[in-house]
KOLMARRO-752890 format. One record per residue: residue number from 1; x, z, y of N, C-alpha, C in turn; residue in three letters. Coordinates in steps of 0.02 Angstrom, whole numbers. Example, Ala and Ser with C-alpha at 12.3 -4.5 7.8 and 13.67 -1.06 7.14 Angstrom:
<sites>
<site><i>1</i><n_east>660</n_east><n_up>390</n_up><n_north>-284</n_north><ca_east>615</ca_east><ca_up>390</ca_up><ca_north>-225</ca_north><c_east>660</c_east><c_up>390</c_up><c_north>-165</c_north><aa>Ala</aa></site>
<site><i>2</i><n_east>642</n_east><n_up>354</n_up><n_north>-112</n_north><ca_east>684</ca_east><ca_up>357</ca_up><ca_north>-53</ca_north><c_east>645</c_east><c_up>394</c_up><c_north>2</c_north><aa>Ser</aa></site>
</sites>
This chain:
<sites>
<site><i>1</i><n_east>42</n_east><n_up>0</n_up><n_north>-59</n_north><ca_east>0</ca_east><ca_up>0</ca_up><ca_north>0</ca_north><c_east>44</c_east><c_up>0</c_up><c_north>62</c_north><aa>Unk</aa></site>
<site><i>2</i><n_east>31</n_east><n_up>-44</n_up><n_north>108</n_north><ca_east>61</ca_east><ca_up>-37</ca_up><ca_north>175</ca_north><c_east>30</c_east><c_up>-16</c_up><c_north>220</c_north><aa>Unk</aa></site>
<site><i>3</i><n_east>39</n_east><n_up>22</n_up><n_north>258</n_north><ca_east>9</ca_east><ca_up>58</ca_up><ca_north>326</ca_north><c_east>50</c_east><c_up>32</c_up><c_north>380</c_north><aa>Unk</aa></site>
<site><i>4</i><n_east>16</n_east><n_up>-1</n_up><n_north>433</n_north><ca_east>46</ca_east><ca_up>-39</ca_up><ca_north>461</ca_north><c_east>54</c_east><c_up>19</c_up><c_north>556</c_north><aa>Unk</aa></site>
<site><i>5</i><n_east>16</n_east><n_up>56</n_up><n_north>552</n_north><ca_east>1</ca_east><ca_up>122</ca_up><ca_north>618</ca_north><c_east>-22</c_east><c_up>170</c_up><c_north>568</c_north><aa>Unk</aa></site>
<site><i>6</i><n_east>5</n_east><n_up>211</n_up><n_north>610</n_north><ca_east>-9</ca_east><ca_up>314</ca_up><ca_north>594</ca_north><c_east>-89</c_east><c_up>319</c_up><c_north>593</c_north><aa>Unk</aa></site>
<site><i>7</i><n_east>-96</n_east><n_up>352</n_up><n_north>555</n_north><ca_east>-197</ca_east><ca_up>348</ca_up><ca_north>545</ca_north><c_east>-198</c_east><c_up>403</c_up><c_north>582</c_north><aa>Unk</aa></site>
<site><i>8</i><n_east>-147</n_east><n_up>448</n_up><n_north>625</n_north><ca_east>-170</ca_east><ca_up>516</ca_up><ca_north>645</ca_north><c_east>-141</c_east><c_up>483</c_up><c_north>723</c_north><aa>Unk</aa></site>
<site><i>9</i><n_east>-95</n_east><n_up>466</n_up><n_north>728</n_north><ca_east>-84</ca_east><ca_up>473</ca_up><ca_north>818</ca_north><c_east>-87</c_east><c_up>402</c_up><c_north>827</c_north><aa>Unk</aa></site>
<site><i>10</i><n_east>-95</n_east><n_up>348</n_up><n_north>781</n_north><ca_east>-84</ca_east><ca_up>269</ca_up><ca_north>800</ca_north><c_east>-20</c_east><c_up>229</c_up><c_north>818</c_north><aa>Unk</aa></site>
<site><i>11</i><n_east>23</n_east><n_up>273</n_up><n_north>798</n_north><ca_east>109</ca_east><ca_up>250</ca_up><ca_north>823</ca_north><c_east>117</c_east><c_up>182</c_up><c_north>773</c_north><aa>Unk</aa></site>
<site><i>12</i><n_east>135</n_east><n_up>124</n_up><n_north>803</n_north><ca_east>158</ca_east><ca_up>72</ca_up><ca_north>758</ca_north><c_east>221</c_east><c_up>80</c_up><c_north>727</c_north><aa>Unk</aa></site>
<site><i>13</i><n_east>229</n_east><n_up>56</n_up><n_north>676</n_north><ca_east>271</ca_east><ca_up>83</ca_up><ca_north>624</ca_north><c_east>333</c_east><c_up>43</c_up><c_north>630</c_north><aa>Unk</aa></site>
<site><i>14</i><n_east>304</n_east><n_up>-28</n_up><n_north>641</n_north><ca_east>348</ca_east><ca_up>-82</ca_up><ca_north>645</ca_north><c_east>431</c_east><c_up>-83</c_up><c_north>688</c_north><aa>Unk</aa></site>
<site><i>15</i><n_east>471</n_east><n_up>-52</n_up><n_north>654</n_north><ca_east>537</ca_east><ca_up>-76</ca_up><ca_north>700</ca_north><c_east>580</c_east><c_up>-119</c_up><c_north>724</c_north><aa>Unk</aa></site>
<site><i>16</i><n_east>548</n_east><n_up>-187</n_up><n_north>699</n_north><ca_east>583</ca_east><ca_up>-232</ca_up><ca_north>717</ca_north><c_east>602</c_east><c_up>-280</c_up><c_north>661</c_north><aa>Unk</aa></site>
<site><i>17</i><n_east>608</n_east><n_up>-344</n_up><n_north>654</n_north><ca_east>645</ca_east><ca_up>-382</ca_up><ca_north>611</ca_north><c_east>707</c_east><c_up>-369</c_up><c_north>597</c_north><aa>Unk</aa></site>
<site><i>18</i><n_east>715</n_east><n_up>-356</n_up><n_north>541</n_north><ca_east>786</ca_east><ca_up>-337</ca_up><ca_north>490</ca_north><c_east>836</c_east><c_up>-375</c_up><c_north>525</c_north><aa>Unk</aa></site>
<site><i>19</i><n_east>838</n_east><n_up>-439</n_up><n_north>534</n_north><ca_east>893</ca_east><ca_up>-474</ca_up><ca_north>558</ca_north><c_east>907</c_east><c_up>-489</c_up><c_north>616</c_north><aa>Unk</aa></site>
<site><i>20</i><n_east>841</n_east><n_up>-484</n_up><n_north>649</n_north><ca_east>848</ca_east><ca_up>-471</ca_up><ca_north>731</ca_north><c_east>879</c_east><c_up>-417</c_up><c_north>761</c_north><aa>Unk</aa></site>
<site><i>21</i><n_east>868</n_east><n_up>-351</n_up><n_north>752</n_north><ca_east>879</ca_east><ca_up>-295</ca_up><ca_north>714</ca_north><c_east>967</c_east><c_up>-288</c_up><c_north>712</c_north><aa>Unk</aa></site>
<site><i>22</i><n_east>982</n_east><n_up>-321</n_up><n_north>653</n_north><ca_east>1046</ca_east><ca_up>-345</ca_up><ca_north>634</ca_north><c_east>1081</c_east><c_up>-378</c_up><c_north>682</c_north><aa>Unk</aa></site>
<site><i>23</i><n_east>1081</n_east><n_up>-409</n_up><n_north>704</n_north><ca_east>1097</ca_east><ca_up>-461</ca_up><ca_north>760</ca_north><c_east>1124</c_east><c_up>-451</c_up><c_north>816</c_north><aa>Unk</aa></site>
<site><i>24</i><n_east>1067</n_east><n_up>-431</n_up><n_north>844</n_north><ca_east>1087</ca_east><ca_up>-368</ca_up><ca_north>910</ca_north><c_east>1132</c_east><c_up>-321</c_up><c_north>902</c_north><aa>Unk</aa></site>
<site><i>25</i><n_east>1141</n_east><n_up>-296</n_up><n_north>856</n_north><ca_east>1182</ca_east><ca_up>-227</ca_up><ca_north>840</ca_north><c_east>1251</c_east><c_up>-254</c_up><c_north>807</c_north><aa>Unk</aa></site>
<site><i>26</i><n_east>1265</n_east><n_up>-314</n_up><n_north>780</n_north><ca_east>1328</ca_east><ca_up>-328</ca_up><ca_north>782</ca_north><c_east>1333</c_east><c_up>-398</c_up><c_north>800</c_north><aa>Unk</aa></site>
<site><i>27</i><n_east>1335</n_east><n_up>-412</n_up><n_north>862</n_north><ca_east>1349</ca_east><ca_up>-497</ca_up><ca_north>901</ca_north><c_east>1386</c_east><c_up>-518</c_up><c_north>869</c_north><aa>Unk</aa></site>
<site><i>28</i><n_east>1433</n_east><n_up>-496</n_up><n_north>850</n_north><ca_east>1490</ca_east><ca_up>-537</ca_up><ca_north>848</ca_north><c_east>1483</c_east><c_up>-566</c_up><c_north>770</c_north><aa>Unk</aa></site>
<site><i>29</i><n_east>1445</n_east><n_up>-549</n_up><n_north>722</n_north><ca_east>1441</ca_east><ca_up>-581</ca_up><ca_north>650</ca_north><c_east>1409</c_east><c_up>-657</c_up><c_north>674</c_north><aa>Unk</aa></site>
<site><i>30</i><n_east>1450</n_east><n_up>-682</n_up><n_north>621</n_north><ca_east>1415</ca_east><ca_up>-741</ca_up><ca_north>628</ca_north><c_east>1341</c_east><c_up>-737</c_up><c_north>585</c_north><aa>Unk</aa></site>
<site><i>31</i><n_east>1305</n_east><n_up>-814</n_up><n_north>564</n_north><ca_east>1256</ca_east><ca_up>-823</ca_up><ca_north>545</ca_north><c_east>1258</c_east><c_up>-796</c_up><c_north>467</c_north><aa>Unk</aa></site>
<site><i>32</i><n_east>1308</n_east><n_up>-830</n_up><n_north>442</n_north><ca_east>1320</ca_east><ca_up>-804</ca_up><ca_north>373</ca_north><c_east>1339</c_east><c_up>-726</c_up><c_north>352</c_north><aa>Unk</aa></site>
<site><i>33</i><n_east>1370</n_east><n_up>-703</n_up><n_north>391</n_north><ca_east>1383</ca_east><ca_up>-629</ca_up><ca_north>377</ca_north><c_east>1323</c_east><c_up>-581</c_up><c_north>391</c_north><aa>Unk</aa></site>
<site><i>34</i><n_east>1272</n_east><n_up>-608</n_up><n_north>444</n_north><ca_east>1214</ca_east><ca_up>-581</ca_up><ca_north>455</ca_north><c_east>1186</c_east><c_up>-572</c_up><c_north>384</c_north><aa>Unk</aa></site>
<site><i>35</i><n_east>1157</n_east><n_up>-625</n_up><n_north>373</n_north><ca_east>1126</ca_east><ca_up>-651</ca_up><ca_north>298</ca_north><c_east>1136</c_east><c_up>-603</c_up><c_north>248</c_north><aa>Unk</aa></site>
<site><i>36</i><n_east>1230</n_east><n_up>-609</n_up><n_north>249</n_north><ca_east>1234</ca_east><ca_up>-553</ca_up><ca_north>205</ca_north><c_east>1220</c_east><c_up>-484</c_up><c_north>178</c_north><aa>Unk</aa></site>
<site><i>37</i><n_east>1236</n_east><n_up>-449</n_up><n_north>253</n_north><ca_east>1224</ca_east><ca_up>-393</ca_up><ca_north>276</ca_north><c_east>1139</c_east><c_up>-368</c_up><c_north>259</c_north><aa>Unk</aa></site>
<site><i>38</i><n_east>1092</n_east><n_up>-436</n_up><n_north>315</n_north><ca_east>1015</ca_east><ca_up>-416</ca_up><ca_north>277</ca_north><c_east>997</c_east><c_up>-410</c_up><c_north>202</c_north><aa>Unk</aa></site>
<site><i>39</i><n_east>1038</n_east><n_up>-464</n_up><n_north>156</n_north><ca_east>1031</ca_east><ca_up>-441</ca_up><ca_north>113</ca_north><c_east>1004</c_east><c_up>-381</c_up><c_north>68</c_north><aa>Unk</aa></site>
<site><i>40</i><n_east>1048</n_east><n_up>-348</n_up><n_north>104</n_north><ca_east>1068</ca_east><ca_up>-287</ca_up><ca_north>78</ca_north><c_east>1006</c_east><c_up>-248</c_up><c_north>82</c_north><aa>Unk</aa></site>
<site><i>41</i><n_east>962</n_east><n_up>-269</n_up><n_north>131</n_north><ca_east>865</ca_east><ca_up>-235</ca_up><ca_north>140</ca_north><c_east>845</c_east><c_up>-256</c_up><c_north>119</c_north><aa>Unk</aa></site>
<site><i>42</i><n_east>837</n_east><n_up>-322</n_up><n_north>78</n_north><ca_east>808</ca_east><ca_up>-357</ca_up><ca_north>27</ca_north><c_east>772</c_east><c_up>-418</c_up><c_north>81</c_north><aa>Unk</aa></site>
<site><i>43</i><n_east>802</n_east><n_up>-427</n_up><n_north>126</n_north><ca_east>788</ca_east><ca_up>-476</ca_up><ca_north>207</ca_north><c_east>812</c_east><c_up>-534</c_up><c_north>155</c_north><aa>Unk</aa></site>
<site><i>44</i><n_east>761</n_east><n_up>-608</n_up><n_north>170</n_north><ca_east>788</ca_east><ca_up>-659</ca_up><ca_north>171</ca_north><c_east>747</c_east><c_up>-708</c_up><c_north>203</c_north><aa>Unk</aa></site>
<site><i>45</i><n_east>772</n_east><n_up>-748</n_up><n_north>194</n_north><ca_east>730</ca_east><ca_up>-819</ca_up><ca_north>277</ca_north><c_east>662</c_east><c_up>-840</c_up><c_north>230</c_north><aa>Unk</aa></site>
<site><i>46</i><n_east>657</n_east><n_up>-834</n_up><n_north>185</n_north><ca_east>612</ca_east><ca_up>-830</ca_up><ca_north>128</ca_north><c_east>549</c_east><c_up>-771</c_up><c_north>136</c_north><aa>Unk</aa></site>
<site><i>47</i><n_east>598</n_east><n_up>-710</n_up><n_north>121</n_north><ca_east>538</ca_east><ca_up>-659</ca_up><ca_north>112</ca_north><c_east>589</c_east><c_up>-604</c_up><c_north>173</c_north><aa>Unk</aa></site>
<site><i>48</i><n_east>572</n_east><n_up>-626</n_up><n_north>225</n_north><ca_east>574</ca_east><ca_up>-577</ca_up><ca_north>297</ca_north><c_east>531</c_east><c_up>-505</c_up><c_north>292</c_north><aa>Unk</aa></site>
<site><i>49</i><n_east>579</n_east><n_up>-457</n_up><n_north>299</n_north><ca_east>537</ca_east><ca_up>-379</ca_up><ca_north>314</ca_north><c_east>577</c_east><c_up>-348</c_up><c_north>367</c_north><aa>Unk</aa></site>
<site><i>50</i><n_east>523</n_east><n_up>-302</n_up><n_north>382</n_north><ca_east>563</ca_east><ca_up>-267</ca_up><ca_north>457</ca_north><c_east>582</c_east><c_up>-193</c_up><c_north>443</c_north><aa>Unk</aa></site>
<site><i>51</i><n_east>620</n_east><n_up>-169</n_up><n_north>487</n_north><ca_east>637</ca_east><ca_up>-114</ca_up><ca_north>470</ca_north><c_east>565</c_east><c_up>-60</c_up><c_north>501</c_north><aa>Unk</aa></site>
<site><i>52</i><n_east>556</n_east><n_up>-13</n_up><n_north>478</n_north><ca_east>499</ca_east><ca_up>53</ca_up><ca_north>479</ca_north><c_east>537</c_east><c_up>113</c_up><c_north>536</c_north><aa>Unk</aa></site>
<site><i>53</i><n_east>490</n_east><n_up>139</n_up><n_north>568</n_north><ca_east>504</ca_east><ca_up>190</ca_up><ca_north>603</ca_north><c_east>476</c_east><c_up>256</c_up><c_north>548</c_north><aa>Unk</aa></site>
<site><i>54</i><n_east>436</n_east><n_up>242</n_up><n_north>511</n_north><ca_east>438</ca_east><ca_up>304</ca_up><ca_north>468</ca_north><c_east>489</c_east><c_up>353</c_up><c_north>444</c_north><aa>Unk</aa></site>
<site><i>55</i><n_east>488</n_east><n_up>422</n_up><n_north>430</n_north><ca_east>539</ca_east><ca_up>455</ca_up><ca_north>415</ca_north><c_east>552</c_east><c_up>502</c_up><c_north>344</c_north><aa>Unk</aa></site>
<site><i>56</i><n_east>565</n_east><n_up>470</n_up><n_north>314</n_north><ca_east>565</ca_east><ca_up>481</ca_up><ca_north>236</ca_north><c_east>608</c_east><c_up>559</c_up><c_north>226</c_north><aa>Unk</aa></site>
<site><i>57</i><n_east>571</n_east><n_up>614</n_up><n_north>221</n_north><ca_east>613</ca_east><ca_up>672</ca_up><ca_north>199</ca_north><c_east>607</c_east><c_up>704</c_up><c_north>136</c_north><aa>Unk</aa></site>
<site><i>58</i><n_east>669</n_east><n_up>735</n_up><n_north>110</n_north><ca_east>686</ca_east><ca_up>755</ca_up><ca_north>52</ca_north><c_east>714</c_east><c_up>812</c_up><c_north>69</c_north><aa>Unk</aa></site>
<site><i>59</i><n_east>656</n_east><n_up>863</n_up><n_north>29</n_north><ca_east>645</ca_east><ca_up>937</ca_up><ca_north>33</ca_north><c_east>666</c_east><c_up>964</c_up><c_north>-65</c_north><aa>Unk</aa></site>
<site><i>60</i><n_east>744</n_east><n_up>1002</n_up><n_north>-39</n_north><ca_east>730</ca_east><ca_up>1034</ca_up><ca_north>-117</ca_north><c_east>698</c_east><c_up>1053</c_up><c_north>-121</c_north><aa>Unk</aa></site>
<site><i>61</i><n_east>681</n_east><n_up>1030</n_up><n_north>-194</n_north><ca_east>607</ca_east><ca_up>1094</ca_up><ca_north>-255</ca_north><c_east>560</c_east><c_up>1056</c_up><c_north>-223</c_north><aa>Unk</aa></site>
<site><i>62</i><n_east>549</n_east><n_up>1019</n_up><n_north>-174</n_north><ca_east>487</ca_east><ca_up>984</ca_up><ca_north>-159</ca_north><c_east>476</c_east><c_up>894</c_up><c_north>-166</c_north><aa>Unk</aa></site>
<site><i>63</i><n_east>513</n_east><n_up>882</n_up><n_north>-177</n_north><ca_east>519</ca_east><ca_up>833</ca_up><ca_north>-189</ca_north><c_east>523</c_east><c_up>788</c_up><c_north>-113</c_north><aa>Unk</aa></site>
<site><i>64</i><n_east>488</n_east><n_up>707</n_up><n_north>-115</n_north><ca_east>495</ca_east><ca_up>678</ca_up><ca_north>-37</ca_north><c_east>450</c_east><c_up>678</c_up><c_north>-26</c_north><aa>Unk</aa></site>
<site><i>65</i><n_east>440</n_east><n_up>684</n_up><n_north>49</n_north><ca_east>341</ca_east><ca_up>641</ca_up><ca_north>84</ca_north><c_east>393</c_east><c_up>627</c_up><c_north>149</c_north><aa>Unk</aa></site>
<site><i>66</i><n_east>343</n_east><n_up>557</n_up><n_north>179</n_north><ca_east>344</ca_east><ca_up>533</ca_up><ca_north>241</ca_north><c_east>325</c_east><c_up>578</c_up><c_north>308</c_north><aa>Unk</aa></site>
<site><i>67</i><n_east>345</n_east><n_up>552</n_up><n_north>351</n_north><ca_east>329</ca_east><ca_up>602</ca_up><ca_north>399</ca_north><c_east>322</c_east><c_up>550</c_up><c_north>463</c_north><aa>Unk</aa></site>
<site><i>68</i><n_east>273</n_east><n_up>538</n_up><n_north>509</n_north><ca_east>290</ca_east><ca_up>477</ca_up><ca_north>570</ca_north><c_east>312</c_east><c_up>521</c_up><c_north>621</c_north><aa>Unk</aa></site>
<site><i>69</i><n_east>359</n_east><n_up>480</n_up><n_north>646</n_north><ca_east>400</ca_east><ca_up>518</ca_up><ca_north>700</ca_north><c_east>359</c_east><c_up>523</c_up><c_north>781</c_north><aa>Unk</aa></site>
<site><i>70</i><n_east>294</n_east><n_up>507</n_up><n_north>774</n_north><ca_east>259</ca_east><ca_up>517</ca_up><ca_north>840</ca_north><c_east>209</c_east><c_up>580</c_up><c_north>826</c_north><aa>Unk</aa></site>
<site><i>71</i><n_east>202</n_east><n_up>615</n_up><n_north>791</n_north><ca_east>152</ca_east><ca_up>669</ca_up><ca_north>777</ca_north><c_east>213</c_east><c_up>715</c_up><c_north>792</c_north><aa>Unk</aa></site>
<site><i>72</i><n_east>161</n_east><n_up>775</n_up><n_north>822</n_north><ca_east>196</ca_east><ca_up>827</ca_up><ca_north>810</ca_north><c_east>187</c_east><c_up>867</c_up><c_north>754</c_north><aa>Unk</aa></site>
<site><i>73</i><n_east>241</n_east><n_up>876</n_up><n_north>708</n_north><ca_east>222</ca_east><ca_up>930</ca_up><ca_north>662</ca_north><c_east>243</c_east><c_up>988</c_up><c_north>667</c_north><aa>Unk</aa></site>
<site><i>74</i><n_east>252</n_east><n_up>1015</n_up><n_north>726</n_north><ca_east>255</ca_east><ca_up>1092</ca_up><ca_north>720</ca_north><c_east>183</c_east><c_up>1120</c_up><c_north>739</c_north><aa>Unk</aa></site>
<site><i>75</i><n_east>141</n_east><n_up>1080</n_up><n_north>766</n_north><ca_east>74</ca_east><ca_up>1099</ca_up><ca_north>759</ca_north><c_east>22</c_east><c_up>1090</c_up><c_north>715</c_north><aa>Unk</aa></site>
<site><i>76</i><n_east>66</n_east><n_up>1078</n_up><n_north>645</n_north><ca_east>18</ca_east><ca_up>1098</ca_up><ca_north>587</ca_north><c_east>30</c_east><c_up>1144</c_up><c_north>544</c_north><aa>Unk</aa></site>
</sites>
């Protein structure tokens, strides 16, 4: 299932295209080393995904849950 906004505060989740993303953050790669690099998110010119603002935490003895970084949770 994809959730594309926070069902509690509406924050879009979406961070951006993987390789755009990529791109910006190291100019100086060329086209091919980009490629590579996205790879590595499972990014391809094929099957494009973006990176998530969600925040995946891992609690010993509790295992993981998500958390969106626009709620406050100290008020629950």
């Amino acid at each position: 299932m994809y959730i594309s906004n926070c069902p509690s505060c509406g924050l879009d989740f979406n961070d951006g295209d993987i390789y755009e993303v990529i791109a910006q953050t190291f100019p100086d790669k060329n086209h091919e080393e980009l490629l590579e690099y996205c790879s590595h998110y499972g990014w391809t010119p094929e099957n494009k995904k973006n990176f998530s603002k969600i925040i995946n935490v891992k609690e010993l003895g509790y295992g993981n849950f998500w958390q969106c970084p626009g709620c406050d949770w100290n008020d629950r």
